[in-house]
N, CA and C atoms as a LAMMPS dump frame, in Angstrom:
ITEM: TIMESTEP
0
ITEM: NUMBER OF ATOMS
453
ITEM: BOX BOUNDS ff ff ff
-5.0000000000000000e+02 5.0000000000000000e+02
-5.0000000000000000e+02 5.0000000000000000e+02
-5.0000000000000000e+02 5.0000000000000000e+02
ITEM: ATOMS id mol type element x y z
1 1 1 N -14.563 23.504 -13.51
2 1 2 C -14.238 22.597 -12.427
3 1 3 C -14.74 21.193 -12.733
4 2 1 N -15.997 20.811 -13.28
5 2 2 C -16.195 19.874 -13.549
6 2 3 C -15.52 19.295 -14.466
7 3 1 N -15.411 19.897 -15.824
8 3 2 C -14.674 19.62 -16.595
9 3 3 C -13.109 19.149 -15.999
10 4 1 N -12.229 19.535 -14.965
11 4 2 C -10.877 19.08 -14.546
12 4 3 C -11.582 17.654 -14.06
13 5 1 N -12.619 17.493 -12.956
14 5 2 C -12.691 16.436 -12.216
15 5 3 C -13.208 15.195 -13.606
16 6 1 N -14.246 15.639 -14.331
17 6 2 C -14.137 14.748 -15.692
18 6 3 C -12.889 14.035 -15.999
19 7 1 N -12.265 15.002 -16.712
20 7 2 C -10.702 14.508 -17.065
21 7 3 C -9.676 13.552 -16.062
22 8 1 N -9.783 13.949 -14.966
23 8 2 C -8.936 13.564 -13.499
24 8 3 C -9.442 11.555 -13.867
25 9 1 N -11.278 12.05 -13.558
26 9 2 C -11.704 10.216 -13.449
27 9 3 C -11.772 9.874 -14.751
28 10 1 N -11.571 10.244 -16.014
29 10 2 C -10.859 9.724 -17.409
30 10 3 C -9.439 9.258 -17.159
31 11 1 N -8.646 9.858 -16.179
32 11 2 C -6.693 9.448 -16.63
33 11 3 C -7.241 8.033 -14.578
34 12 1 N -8.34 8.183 -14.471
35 12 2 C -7.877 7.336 -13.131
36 12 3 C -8.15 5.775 -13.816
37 13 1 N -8.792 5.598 -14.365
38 13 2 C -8.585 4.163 -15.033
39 13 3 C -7.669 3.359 -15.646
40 14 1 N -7.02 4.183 -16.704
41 14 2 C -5.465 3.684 -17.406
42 14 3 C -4.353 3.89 -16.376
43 15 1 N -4.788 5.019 -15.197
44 15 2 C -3.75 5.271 -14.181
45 15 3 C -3.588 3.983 -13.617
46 16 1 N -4.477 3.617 -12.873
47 16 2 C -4.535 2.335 -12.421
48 16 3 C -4.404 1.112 -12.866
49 17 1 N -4.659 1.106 -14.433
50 17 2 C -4.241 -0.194 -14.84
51 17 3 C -2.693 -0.055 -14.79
52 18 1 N -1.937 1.003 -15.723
53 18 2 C -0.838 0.649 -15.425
54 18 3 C -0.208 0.814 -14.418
55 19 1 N -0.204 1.243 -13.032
56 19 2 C 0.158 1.027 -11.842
57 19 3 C 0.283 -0.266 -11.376
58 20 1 N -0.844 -1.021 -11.751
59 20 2 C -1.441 -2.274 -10.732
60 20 3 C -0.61 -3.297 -11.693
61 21 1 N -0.485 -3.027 -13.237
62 21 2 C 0.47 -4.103 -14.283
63 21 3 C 1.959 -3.859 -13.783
64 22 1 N 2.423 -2.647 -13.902
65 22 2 C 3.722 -2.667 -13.218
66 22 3 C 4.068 -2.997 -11.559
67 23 1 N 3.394 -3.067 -11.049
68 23 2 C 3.335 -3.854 -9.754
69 23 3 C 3.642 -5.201 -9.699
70 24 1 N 2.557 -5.825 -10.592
71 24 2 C 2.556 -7.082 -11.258
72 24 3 C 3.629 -7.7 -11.156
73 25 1 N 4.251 -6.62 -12.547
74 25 2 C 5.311 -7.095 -12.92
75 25 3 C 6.701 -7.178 -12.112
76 26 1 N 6.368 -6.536 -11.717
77 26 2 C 7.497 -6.583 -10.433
78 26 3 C 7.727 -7.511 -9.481
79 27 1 N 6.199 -8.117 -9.673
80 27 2 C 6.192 -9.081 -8.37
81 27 3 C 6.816 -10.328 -9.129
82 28 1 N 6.532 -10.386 -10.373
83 28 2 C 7.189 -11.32 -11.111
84 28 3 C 8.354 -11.73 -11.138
85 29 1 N 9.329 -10.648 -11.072
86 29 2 C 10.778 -10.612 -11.363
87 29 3 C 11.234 -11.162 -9.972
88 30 1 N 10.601 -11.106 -8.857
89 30 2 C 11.007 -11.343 -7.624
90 30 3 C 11.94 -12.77 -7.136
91 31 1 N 12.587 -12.733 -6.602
92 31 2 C 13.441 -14.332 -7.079
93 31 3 C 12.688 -15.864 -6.06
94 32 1 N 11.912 -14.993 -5.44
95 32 2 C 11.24 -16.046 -4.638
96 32 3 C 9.93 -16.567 -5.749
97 33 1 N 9.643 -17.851 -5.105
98 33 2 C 8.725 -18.889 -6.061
99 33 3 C 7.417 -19.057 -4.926
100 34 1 N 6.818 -18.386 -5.317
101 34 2 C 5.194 -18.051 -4.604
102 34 3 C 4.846 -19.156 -4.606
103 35 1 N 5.071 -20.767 -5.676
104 35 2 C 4.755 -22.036 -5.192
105 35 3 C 5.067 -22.4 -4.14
106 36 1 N 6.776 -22.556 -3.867
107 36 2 C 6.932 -22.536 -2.652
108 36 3 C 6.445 -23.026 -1.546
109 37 1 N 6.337 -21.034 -1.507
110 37 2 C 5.841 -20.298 -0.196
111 37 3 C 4.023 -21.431 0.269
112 38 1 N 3.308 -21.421 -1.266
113 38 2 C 2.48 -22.064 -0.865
114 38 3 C 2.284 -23.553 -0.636
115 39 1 N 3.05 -24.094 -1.137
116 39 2 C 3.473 -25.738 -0.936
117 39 3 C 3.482 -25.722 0.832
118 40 1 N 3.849 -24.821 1.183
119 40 2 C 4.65 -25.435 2.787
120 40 3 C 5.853 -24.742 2.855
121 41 1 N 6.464 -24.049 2.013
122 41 2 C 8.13 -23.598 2.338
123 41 3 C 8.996 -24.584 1.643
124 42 1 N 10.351 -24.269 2.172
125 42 2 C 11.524 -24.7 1.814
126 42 3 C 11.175 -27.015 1.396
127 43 1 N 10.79 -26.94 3.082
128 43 2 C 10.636 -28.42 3.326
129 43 3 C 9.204 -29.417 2.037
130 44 1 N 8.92 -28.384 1.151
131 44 2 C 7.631 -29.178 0.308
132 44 3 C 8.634 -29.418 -0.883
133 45 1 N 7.568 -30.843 -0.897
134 45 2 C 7.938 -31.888 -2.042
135 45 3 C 7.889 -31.411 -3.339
136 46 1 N 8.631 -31.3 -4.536
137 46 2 C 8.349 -31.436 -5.576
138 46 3 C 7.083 -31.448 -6.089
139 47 1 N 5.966 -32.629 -5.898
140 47 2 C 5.266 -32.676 -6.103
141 47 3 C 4.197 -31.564 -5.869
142 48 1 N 4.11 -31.414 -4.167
143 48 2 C 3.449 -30.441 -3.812
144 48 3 C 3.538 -29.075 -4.402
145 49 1 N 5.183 -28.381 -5.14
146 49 2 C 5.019 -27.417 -5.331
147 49 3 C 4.112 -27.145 -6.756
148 50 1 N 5.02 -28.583 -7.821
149 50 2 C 3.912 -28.134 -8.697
150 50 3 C 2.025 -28.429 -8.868
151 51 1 N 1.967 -29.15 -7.948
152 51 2 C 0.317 -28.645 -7.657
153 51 3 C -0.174 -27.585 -7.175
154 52 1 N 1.049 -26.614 -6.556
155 52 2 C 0.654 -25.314 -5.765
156 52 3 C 0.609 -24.257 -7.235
157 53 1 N 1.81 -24.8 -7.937
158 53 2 C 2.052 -23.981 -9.186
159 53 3 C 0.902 -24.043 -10.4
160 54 1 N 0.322 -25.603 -10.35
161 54 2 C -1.204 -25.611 -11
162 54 3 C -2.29 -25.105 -10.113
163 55 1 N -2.712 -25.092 -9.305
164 55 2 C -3.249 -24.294 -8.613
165 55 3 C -3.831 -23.02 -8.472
166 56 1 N -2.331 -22.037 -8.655
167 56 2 C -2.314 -20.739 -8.562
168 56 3 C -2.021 -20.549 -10.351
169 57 1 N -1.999 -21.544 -10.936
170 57 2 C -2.281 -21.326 -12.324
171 57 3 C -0.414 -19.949 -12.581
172 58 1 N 0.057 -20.297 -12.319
173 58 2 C 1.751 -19.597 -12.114
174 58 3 C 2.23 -19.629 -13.529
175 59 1 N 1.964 -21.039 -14.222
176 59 2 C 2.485 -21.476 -15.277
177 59 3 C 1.572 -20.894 -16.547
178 60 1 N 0.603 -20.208 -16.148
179 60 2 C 0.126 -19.545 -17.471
180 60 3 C 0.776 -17.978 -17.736
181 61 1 N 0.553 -17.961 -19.085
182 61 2 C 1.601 -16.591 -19.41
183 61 3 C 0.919 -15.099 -18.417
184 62 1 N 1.843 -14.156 -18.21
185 62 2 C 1.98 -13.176 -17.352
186 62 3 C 0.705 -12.66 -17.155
187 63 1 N 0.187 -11.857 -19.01
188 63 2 C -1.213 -11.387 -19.363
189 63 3 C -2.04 -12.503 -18.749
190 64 1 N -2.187 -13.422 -18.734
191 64 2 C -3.503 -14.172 -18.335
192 64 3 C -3.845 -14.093 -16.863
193 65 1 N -2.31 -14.342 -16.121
194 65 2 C -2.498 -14.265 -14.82
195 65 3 C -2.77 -12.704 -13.91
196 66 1 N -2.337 -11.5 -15.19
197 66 2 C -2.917 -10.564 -14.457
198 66 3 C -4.261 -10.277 -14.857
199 67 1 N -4.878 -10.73 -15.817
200 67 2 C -6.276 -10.581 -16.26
201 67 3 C -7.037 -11.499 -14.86
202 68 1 N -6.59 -12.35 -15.208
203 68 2 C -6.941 -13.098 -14.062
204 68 3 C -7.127 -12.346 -12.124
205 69 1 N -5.935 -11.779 -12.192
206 69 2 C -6.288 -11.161 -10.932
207 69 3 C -7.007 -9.906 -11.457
208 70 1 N -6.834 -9.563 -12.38
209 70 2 C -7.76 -7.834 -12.258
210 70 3 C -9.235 -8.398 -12.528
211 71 1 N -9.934 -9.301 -12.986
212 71 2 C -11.052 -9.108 -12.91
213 71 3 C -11.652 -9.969 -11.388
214 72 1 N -10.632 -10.44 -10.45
215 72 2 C -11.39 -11.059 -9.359
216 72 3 C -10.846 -9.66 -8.625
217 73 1 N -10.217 -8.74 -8.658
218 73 2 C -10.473 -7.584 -7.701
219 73 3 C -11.399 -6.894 -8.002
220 74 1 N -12.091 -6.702 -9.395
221 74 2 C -13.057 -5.512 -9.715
222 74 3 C -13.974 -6.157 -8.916
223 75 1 N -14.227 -7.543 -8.714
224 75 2 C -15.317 -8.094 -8.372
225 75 3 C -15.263 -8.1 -7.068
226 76 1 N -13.953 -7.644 -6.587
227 76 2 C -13.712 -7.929 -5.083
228 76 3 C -13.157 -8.588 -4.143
229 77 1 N -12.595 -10.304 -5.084
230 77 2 C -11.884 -11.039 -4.882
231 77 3 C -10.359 -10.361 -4.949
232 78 1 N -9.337 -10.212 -4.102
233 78 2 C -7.866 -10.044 -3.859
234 78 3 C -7.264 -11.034 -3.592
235 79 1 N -7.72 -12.201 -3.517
236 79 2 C -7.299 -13.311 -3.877
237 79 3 C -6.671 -13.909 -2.187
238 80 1 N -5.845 -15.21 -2.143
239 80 2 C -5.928 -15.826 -0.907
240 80 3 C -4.019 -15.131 -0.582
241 81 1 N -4.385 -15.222 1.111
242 81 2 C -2.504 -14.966 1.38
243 81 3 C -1.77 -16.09 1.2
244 82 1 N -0.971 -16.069 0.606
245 82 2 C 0.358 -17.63 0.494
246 82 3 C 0.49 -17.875 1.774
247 83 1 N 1.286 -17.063 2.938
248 83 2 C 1.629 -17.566 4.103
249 83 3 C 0.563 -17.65 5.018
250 84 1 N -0.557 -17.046 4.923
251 84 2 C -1.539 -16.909 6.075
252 84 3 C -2.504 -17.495 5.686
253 85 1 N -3.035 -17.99 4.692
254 85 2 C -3.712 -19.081 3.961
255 85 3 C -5.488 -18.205 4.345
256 86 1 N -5.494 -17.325 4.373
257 86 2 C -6.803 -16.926 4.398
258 86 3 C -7.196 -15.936 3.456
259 87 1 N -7.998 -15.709 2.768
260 87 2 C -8.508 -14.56 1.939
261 87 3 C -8.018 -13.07 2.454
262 88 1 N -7.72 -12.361 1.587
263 88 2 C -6.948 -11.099 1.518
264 88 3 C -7.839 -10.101 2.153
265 89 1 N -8.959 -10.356 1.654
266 89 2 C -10.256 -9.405 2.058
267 89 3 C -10.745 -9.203 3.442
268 90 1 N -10.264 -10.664 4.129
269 90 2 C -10.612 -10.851 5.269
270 90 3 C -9.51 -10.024 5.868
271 91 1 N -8.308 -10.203 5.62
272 91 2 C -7.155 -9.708 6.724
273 91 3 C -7.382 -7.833 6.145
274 92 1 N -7.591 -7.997 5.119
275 92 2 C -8.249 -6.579 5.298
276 92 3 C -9.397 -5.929 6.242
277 93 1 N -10.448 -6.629 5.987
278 93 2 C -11.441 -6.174 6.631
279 93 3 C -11.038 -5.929 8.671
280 94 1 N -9.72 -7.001 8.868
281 94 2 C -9.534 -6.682 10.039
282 94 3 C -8.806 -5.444 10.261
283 95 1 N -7.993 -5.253 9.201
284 95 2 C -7.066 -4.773 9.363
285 95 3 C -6.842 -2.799 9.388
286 96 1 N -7.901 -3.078 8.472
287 96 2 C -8.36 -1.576 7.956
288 96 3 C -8.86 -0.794 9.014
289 97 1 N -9.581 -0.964 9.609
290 97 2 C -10.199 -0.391 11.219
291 97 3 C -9.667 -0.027 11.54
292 98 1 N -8.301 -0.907 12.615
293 98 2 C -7.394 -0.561 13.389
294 98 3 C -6.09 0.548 12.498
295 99 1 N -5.644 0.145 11.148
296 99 2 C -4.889 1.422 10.439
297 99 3 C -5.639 3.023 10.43
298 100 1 N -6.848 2.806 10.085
299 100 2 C -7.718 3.913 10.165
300 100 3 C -8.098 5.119 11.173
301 101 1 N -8.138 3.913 12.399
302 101 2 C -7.988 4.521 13.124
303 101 3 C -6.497 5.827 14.212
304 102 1 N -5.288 5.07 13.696
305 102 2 C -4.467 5.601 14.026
306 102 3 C -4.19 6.216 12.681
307 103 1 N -4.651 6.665 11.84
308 103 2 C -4.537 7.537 10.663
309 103 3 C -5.196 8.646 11.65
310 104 1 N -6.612 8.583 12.113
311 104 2 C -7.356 9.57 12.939
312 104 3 C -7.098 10.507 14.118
313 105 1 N -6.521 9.299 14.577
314 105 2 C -5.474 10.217 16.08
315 105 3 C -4.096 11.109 16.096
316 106 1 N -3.725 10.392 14.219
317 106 2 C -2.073 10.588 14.362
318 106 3 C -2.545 12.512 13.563
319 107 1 N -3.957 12.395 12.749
320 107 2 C -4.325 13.454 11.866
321 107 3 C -4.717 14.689 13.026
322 108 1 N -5.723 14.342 13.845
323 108 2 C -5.695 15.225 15.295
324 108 3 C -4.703 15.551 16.329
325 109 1 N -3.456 14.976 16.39
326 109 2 C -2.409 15.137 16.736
327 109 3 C -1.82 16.334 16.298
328 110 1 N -1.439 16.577 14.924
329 110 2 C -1.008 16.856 13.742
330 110 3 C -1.581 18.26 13.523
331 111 1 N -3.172 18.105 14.078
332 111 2 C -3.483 19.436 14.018
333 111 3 C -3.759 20.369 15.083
334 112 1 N -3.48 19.519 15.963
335 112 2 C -3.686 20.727 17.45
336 112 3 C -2.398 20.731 17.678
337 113 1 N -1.117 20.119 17.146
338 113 2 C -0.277 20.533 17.386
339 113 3 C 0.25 21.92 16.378
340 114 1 N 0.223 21.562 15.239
341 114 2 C 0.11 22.433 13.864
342 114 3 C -0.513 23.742 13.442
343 115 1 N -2.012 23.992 14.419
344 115 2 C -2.461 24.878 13.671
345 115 3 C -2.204 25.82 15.168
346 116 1 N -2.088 25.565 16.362
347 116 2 C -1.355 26.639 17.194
348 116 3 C -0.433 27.298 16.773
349 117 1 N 0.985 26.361 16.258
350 117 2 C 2.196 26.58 16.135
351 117 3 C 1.861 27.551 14.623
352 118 1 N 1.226 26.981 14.121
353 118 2 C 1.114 28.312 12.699
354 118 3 C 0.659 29.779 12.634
355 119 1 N -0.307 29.799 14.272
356 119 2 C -1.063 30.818 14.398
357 119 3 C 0.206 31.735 15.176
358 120 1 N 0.952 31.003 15.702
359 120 2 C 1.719 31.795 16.817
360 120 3 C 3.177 32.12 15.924
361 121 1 N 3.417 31.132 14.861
362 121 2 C 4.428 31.951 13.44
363 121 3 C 3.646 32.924 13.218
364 122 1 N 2.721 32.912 12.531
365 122 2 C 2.196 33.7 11.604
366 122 3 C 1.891 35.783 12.417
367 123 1 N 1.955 35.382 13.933
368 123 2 C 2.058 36.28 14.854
369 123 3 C 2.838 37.16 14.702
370 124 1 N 4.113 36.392 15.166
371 124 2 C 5.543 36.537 14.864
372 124 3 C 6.332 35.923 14.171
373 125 1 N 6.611 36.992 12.721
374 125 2 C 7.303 35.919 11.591
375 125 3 C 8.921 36.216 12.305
376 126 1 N 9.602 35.083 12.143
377 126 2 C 11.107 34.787 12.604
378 126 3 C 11.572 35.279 13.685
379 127 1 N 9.904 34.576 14.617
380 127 2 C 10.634 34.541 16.219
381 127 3 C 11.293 32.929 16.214
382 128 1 N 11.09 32.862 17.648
383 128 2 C 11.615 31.779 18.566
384 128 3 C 10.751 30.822 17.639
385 129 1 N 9.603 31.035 18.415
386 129 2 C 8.443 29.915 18.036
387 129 3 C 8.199 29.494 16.315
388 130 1 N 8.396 30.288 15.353
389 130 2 C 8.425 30.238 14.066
390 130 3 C 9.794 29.46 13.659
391 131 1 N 10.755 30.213 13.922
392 131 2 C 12.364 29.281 13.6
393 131 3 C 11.591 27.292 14.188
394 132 1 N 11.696 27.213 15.154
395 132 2 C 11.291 26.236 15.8
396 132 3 C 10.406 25.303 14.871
397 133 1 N 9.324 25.618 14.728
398 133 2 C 8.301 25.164 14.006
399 133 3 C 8.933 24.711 12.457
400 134 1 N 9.337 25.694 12.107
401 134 2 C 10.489 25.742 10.33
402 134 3 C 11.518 24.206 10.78
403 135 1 N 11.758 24.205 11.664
404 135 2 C 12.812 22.741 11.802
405 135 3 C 12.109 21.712 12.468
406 136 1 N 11.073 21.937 12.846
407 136 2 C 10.445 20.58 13.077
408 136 3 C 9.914 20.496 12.043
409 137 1 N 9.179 20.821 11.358
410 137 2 C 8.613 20.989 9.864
411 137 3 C 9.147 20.154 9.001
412 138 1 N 10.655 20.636 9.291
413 138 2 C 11.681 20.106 7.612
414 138 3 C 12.372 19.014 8.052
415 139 1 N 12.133 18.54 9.878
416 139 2 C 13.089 17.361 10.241
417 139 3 C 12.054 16.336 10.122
418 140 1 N 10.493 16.689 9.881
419 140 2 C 9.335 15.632 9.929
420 140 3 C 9.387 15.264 8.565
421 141 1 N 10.216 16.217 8.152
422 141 2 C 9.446 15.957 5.86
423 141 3 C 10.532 15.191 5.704
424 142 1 N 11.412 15.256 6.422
425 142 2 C 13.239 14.755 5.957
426 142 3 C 13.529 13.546 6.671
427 143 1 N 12.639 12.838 7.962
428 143 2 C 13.262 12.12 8.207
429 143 3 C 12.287 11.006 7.475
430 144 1 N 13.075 9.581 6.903
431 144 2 C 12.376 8.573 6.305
432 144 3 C 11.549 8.11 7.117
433 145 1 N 10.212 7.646 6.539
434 145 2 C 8.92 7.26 7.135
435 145 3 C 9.157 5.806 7.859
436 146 1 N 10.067 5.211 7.27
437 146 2 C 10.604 3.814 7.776
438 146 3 C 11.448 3.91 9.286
439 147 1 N 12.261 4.961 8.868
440 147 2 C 12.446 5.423 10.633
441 147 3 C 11.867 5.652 11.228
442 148 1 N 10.879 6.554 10.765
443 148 2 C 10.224 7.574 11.715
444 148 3 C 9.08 6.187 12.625
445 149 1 N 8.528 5.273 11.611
446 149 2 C 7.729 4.332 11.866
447 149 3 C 8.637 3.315 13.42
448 150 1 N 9.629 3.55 13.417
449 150 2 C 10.044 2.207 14.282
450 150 3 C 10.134 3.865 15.823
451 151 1 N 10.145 4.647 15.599
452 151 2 C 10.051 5.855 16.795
453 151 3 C 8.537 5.717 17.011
């Protein structure tokens, strides 16, 4: 057992680098210009954008700018929001609480609804209450989380 969890936090480091590089990179390809966004929007000057673009250092090659962000996250820095102009950490630190918490209610929900309904299948396999449970089951796994989120 130790030996799996060894191995597990050996593949979680390269896991994460390349996760967090292809992310990156993705954000790269994006057709919007993060100067821009930080200049002011549509209405900023020329000028302004490329000081936003020296700034955020945009114009250095890809590798630098993700070295650049991966060693101010190890350290803790996530760097500032373009549109909300405040540190990342901060809108985290608000933010995390309140997600957390409805992670907590939605998880106790989940299980006083769940572990009745399993006890009362498991009673009676392919009654009422079991069929029932089998399609709420597969209509919760099936319907997209993006829907399910605006219900």
């Amino acid at each position: 057992m130790l030996r799996l969890i060894g191995r597990r936090l050996l593949t979680l480091v390269p896991t994460l680098l390349v996760v967090t590089f292809g992310v990156f990179l993705l954000a790269q390809l994006l057709p919007s210009d993060p100067a821009i966004v930080a200049a002011g929007g549509e209405s900023a000057t020329p000028e302004a954008i490329a000081q936003a673009r020296e700034d955020l250092h945009l114009d250095d090659p890809v590798l630098t700018q993700y070295w650049r962000w991966l060693t101010g996250a190890v350290q803790g820095d996530l760097g500032d929001s373009y549109t909300r102009r405040t540190a990342v950490v901060d809108d985290l630190e608000q933010r995390v609480p309140v997600t957390l918490s409805l992670v907590f209610a939605a998880t106790v929900f989940a299980l006083i609804l769940a572990v009745p309904l399993g006890i009362l299948s498991g009673l009676r396999p392919n009654g009422i209450i079991d069929g029932g449970s089998r399609i709420l089951a597969t209509a919760a796994v099936a319907i997209p989380s993006f829907l399910l989120g605006l219900i």
